[in-house]
N, C-alpha and C positions, 0 to 999 in steps of 0.2 A: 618619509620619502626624501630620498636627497636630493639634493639641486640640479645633479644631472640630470636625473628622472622627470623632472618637475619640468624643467628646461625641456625636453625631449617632448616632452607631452604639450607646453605651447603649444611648438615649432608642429605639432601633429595638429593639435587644433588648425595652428592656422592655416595650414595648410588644405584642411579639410573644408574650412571656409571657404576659400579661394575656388576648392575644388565645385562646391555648392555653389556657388554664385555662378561658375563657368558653364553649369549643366543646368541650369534656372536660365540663364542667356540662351545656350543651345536649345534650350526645349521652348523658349517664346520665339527666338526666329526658327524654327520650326514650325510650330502652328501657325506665324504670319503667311509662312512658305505656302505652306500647306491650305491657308484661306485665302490665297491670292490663287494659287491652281484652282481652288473647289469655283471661285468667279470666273474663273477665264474659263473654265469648262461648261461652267453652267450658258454663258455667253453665246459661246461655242453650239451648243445642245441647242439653244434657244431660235439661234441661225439656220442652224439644220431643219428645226422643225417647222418654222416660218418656209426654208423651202418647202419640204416637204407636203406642206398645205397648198403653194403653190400650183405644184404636180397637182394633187390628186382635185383642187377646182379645176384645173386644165381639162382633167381626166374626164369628171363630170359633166363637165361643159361638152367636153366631145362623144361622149355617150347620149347627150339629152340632142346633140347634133342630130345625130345617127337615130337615135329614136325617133324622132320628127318625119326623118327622111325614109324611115321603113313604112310608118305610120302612113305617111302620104301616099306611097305606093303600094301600100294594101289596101287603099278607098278604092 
């Protein structure tokens, strides 16, 4: 092999290094990105569903109202 060649295939190495290392960086702040969404969603969900509970004790609560109040009126 001559030296250009030899020379040329470094400069491809290193390059190729450089290039590995750039897309090993991009693909960790990626998944960071991406577990910091999957928390703040889950957060998110976790809020929702807390209300959601709220509602439907309300719900109950005013159904076992209303049933009381039938209940009395049919004595």
């Amino acid at each position: 092999m001559d030296v250009d060649t030899s020379a040329a295939i470094e400069r491809l190495s290193e390059r190729i290094d450089v290039l590995d290392a750039t897309v090993r960086r991009g693909l960790d702040d990626l998944r960071a990105e991406t577990r910091e969404g999957l928390a703040e969603s889950r957060r998110h969900t976790e809020v929702l569903f807390e209300s959601l509970r709220d509602d439907i004790r309300i719900l109950a609560e005013g159904f076992a109202t209303v049933s009381l109040k039938l209940d009395s009126l049919q004595r």
